[in-house]
MIDOSE-1310 file (N, C-alpha, C; in nm, 2 decimals, decimal comma, always signed):
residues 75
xxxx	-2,09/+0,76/-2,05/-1,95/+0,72/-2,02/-1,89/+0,68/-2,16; -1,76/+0,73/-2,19/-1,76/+0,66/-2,30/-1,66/+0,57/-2,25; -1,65/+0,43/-2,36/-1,59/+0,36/-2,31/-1,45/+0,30/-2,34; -1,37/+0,35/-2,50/-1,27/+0,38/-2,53/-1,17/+0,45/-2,40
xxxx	-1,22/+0,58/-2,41/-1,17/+0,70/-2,27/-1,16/+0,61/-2,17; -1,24/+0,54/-2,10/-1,19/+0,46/-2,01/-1,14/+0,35/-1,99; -1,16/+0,28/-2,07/-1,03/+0,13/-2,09/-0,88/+0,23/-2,09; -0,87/+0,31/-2,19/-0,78/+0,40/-2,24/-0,72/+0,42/-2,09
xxxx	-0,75/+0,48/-1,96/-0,73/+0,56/-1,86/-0,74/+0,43/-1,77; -0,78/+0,30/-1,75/-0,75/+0,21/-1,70/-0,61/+0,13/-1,74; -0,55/+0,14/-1,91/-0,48/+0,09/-1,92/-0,35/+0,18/-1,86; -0,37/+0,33/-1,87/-0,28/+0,41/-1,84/-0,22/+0,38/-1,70
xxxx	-0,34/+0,39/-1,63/-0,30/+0,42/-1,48/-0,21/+0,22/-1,37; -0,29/+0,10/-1,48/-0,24/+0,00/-1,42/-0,13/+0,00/-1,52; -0,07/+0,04/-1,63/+0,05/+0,02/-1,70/+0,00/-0,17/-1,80; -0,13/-0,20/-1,82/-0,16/-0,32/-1,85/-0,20/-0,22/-2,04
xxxx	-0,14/-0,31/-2,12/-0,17/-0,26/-2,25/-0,36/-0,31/-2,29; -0,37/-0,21/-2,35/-0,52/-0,26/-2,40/-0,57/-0,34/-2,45; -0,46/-0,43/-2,55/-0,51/-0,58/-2,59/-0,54/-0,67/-2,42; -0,50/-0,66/-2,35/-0,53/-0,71/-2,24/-0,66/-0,73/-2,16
xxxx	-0,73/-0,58/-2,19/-0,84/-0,59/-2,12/-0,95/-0,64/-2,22; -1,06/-0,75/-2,13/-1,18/-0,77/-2,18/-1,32/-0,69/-2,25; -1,38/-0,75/-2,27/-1,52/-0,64/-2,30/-1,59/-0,55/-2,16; -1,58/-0,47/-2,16/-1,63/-0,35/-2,07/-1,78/-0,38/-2,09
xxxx	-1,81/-0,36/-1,96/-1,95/-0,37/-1,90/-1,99/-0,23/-1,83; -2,09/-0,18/-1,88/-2,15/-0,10/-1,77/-2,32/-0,08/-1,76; -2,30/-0,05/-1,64/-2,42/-0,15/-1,54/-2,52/-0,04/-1,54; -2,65/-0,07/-1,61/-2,72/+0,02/-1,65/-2,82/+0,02/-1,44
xxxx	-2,83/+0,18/-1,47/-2,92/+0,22/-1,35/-2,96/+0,32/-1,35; -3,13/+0,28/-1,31/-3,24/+0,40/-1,29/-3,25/+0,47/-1,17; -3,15/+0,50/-1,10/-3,11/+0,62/-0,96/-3,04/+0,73/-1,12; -3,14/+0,84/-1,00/-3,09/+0,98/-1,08/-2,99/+1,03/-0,98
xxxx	-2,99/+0,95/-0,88/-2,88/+1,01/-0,76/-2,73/+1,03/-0,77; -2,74/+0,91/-0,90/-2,59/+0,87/-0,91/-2,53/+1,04/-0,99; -2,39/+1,06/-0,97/-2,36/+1,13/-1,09/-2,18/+1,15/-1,03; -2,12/+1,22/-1,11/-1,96/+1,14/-1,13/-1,88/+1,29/-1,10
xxxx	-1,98/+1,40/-1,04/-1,88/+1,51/-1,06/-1,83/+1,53/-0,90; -1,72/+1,57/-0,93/-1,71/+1,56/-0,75/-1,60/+1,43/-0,69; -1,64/+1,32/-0,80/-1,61/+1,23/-0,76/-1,52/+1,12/-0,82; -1,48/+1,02/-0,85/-1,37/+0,94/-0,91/-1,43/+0,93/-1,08
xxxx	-1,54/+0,91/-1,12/-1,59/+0,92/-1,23/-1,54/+0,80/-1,30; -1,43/+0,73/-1,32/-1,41/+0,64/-1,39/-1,42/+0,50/-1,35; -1,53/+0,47/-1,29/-1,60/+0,35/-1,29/-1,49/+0,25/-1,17; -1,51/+0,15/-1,21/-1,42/+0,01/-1,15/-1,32/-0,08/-1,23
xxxx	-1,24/-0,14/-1,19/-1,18/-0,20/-1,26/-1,18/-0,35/-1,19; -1,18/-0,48/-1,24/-1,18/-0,63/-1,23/-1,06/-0,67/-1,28; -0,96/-0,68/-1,22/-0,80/-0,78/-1,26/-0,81/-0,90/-1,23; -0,81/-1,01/-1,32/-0,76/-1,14/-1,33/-0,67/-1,16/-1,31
xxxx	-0,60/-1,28/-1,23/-0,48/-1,31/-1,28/-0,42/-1,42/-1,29; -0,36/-1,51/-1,37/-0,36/-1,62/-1,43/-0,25/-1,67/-1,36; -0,15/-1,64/-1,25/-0,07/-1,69/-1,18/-0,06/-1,69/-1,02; -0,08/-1,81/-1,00/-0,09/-1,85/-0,85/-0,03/-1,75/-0,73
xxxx	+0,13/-1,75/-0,72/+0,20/-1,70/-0,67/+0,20/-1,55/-0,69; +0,16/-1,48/-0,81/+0,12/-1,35/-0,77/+0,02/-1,32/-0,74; -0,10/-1,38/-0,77/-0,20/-1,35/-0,67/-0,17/-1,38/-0,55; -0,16/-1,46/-0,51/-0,15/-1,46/-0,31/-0,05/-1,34/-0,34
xxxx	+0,07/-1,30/-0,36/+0,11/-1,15/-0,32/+0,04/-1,03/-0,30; -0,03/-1,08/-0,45/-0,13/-0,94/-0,44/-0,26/-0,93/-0,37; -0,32/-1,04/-0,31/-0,40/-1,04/-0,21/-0,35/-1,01/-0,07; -0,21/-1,06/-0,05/-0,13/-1,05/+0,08/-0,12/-0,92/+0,08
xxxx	-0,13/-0,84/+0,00/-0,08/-0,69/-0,02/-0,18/-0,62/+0,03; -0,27/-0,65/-0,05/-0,41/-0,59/-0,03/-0,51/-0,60/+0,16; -0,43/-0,73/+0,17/-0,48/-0,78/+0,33/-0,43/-0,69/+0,41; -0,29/-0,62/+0,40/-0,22/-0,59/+0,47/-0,27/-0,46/+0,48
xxxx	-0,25/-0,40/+0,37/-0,35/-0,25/+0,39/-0,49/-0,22/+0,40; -0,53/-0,31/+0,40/-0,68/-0,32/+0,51/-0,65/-0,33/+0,60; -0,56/-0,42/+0,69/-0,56/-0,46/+0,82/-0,47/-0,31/+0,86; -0,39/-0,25/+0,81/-0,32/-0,07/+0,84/-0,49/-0,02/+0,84
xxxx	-0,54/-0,03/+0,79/-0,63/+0,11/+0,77/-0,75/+0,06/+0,90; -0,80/-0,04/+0,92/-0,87/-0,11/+0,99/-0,79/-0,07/+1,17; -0,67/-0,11/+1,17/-0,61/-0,05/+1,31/-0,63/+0,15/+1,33; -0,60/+0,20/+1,16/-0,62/+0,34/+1,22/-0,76/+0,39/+1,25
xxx	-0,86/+0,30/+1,24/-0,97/+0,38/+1,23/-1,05/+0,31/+1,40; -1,01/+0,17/+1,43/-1,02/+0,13/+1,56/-0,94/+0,13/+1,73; -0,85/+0,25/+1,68/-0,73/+0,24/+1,78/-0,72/+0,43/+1,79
């Protein structure tokens, strides 16, 4: 994975400039199962956020469309 390309493509897609993001971690693993074709390929991302009141929005946000997707799948 390289890891430039993907900070690069995390900073793209959240609109967050690159001085922003921390040191990249990636999580060494002995499964040969794993592999990225096919599939999202560009790892995870971890957002901090240093302001009270937008976090509870953005967790409110995120509750919400769990709680939509959780009604389509049990109803």
């Amino acid at each position: 994975m390289n890891i430039s390309k993907e900070v690069k493509f995390w900073s793209n897609i959240l609109k967050i400039p690159l001085n922003q993001f921390a040191r990249p971690y990636i999580k060494k693993t002995s499964s040969k199962n794993i592999n990225h074709k096919g599939g999202f390929g560009h790892g995870t991302c971890n957002a901090r956020i240093g302001d009270a009141r937008l976090s509870e929005k953005i967790l409110m946000g995120l509750k919400s469309i769990s709680d939509y997707y959780l009604r389509k799948i049990y109803n």
